[in-house]
PAZAPA-4460 file (N, C-alpha, C; in steps of 0.05 Angstrom, whole numbers, plus 32768, in hexadecimal, padded with zeros to 4 digits):
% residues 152
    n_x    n_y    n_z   ca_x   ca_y   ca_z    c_x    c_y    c_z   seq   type   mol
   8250   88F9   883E   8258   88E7   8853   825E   88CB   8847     1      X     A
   8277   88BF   884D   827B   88A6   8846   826D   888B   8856     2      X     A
   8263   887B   8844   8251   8869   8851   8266   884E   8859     3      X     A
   825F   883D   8869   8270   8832   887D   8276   8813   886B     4      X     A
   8285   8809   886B   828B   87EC   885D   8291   87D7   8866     5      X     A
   827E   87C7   8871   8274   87B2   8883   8286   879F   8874     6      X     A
   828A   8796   885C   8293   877E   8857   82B7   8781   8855     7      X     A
   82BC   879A   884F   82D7   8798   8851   82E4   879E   8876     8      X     A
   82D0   87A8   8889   82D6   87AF   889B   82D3   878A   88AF     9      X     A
   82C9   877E   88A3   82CE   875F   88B0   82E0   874F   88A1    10      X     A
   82E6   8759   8887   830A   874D   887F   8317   8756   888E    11      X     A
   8316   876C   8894   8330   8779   88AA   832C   876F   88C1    12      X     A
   8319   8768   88D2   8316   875F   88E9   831F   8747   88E6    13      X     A
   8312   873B   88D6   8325   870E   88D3   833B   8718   88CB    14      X     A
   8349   8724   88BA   836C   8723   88BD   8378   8724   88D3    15      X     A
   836D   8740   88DE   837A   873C   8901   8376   872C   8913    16      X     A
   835C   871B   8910   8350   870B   8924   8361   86F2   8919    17      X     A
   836B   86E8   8903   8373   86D6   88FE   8395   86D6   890A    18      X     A
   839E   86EF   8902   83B8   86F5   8910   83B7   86F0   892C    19      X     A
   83A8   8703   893B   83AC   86F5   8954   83A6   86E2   8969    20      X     A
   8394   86D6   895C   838D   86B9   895F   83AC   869F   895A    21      X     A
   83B7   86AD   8944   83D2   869F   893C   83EA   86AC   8952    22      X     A
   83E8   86BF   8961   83F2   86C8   8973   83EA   86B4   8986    23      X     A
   83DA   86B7   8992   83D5   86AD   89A6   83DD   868A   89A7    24      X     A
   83D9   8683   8992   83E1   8664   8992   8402   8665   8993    25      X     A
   840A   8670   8987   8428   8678   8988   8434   8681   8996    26      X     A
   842A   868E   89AA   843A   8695   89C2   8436   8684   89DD    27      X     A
   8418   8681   89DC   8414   8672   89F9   841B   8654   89EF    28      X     A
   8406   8647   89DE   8415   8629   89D9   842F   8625   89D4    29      X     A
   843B   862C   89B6   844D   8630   89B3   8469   8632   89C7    30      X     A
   8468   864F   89D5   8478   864E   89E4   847B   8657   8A02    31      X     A
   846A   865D   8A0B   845A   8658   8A23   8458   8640   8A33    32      X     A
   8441   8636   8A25   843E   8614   8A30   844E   85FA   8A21    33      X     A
   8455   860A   8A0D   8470   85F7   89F7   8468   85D9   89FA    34      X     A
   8441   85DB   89F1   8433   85C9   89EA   843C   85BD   89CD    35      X     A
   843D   85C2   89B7   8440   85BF   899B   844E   85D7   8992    36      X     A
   8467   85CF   8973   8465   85E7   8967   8455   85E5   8948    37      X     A
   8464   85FA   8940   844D   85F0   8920   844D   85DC   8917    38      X     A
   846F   85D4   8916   846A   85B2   8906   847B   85A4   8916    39      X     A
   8471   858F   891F   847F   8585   8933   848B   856A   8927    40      X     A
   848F   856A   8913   8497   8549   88FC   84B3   854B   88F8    41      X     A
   84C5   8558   88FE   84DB   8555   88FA   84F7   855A   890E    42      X     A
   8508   856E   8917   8513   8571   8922   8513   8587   893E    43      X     A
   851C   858F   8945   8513   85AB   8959   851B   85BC   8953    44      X     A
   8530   85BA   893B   852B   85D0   892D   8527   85DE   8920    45      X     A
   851A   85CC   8909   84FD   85CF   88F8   84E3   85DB   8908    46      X     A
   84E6   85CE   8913   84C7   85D3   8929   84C9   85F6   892C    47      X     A
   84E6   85FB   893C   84E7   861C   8943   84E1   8626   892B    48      X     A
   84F0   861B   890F   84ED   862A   88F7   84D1   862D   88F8    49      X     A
   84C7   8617   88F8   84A9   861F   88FA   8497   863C   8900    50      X     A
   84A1   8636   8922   8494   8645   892A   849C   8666   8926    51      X     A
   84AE   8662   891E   84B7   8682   8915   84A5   8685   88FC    52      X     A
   84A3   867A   88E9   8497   8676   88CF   8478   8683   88D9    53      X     A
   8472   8677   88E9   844F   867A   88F8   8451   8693   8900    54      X     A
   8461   869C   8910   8469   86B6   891A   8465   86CF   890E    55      X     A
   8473   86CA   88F8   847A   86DF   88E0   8460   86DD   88CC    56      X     A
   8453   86C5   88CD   8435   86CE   88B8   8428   86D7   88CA    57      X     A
   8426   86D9   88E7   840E   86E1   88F9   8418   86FE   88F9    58      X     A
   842A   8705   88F0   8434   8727   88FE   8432   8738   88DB    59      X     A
   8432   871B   88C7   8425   872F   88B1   840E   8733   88B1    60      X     A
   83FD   871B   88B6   83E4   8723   88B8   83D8   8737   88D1    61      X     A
   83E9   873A   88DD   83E7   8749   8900   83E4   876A   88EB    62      X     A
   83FD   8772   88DD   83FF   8789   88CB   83EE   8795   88B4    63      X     A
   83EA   877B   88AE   83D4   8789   8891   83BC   877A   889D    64      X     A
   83AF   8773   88B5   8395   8781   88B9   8393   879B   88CC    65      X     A
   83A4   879C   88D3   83A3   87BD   88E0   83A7   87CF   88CF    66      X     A
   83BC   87C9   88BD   83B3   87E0   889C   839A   87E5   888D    67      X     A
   838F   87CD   888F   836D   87CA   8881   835F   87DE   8897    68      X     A
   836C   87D8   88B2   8351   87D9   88C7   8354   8807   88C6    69      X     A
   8373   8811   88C6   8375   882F   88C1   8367   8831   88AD    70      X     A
   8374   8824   88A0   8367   8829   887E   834A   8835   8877    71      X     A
   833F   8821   8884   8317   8823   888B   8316   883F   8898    72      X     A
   8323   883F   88B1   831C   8849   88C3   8321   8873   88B7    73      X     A
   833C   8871   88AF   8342   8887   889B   8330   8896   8889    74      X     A
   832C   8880   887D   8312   888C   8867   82F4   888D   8874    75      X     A
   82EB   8887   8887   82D7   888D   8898   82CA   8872   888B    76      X     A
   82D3   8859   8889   82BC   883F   887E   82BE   882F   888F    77      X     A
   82CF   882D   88A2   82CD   8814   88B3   82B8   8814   88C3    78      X     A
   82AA   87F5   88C5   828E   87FA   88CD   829A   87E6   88EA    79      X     A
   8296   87F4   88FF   82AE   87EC   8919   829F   87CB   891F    80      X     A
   827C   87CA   8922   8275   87B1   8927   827A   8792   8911    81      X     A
   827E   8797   88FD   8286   8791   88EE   82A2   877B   88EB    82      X     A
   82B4   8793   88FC   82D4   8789   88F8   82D5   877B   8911    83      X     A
   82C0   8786   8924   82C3   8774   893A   82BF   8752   8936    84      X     A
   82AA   8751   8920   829C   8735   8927   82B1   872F   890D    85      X     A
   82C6   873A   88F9   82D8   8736   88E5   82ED   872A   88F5    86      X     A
   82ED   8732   890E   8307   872C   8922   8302   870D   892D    87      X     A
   82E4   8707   8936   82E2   86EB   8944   82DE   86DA   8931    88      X     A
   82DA   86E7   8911   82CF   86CC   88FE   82F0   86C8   88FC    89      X     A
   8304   86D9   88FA   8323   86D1   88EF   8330   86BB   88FF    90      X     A
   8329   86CB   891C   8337   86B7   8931   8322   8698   8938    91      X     A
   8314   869A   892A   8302   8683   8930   830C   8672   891A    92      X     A
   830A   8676   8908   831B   866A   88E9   832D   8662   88EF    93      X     A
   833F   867B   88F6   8358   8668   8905   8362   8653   8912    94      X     A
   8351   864B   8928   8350   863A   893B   8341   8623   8934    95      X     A
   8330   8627   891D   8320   8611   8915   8339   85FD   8904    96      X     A
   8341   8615   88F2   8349   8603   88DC   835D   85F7   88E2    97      X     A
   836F   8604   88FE   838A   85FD   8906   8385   85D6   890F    98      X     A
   8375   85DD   8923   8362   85C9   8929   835B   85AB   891E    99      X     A
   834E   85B5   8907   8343   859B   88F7   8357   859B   88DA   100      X     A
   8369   85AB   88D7   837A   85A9   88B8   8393   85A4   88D0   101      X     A
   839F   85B3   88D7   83BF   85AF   88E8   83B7   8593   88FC   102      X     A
   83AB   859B   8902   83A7   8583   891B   83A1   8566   8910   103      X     A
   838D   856B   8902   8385   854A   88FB   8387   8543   88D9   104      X     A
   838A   8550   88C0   838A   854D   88B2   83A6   854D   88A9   105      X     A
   83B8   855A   88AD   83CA   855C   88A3   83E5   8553   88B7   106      X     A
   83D9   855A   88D7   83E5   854C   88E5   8403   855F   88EC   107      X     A
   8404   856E   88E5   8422   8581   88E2   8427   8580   890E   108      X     A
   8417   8581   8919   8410   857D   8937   83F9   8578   8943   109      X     A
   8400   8579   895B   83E9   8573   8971   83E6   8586   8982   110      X     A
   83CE   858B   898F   83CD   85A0   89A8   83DB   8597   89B8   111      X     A
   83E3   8587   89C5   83F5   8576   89D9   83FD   855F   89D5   112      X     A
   8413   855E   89DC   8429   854A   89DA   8423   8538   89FD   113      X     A
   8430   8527   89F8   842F   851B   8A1B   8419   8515   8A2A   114      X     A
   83FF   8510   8A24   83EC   8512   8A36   83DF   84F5   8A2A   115      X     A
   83D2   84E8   8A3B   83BF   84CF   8A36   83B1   84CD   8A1F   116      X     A
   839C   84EB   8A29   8380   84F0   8A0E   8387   8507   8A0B   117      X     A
   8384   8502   89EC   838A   8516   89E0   836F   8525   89D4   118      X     A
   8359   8517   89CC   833E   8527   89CF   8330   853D   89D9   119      X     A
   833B   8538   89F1   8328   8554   8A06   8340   8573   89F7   120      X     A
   8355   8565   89F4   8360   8582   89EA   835A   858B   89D2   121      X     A
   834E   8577   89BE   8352   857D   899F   832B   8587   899F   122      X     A
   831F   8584   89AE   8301   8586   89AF   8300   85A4   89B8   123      X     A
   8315   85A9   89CB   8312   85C7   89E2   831D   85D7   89CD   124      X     A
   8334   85CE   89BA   8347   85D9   89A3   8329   85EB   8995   125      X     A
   831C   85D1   8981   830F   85D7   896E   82EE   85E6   8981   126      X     A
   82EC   85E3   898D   82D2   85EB   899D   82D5   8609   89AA   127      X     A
   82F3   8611   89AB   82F4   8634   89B2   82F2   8641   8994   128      X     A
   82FF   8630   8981   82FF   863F   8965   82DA   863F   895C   129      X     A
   82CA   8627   895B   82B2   862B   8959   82A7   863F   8968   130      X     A
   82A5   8642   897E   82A4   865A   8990   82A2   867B   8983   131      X     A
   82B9   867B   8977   82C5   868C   8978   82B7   8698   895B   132      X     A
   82B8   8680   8949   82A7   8687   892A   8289   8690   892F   133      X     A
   827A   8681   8948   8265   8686   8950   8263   869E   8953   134      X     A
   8271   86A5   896B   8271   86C9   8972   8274   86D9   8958   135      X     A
   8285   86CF   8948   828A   86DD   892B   8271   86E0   8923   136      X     A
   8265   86CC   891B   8244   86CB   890A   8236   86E4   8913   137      X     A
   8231   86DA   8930   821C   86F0   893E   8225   870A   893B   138      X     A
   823E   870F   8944   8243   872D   893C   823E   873B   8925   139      X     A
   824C   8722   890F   824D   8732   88F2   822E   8732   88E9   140      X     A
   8220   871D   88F1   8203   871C   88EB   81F2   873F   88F8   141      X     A
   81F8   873E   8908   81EC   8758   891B   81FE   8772   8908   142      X     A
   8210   8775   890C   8221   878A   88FF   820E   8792   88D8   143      X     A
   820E   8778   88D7   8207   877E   88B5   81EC   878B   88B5   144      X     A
   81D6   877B   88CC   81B5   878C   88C9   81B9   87A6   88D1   145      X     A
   81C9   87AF   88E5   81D2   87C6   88EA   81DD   87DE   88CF   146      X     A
   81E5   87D2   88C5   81FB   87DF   88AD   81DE   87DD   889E   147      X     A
   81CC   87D1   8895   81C0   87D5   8886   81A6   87E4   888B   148      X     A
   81A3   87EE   88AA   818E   87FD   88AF   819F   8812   88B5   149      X     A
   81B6   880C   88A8   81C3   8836   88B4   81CB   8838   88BC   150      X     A
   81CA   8828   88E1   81DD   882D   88F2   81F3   882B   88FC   151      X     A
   8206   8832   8907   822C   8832   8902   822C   880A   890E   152      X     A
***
């Protein structure tokens, strides 16, 4: 019987979780609430370039963590609790780093354009991604004592 592989089964979970976390900012902000696009420093149609650009790395990474995630799953190693809490550490990463590197370091945009304060959005921004790394911890923390006393 093949024994289950906790650390590659939460790479596969953060690739996808990172993908669709980049989904989700990309469709609803993006172009949904057509709050910010990726880089908002130049023209509008750079900006679209942009966001196509964002598009197309979230749908690679959308692809090759679902290849990792068969992949596991094929050879009987994917350890399912594992990829789950692999999924909220990706999309938590995501949202963090978008956050405090896109948002305020490098400045490429903002969560919103047009509004007074801009704080309560960049705090709610970075405070779902903490969130989200949190839930990561706990899971992958629980998943691993699990994996190491045996159980799926």
């Amino acid at each position: 019987m093949t024994k289950p592989d906790p650390r590659r089964s939460v790479l596969a979970g953060a690739v996808v979780g990172v993908g669709v976390m980049a989904a989700v900012d990309e469709i609803v902000f993006h172009q949904i609430l057509a709050w910010h696009h990726f880089y908002d420093r130049s023209t509008h149609d750079i900006a679209l370039l942009s966001d196509g650009l964002l598009h197309a790395a979230e749908l690679v990474m959308l692809v090759a963590g679902g290849y990792l995630l068969v992949d596991l799953a094929r050879s009987r190693t994917l350890h399912g609790a594992s990829a789950v809490g692999g999924f909220f550490l990706g999309a938590g990463v995501f949202q963090v780093f978008d956050g405090l590197v896109n948002h305020k370091v490098l400045r490429v945009h903002q969560v919103r354009y047009d509004v007074e304060h801009l704080l309560p959005y960049d705090v709610a921004w970075v405070s779902a991604g903490v969130v989200l790394l949190a839930i990561g911890v706990l899971l992958t923390t629980r998943a691993a004592r699990a994996a190491d006393s045996g159980r799926p």
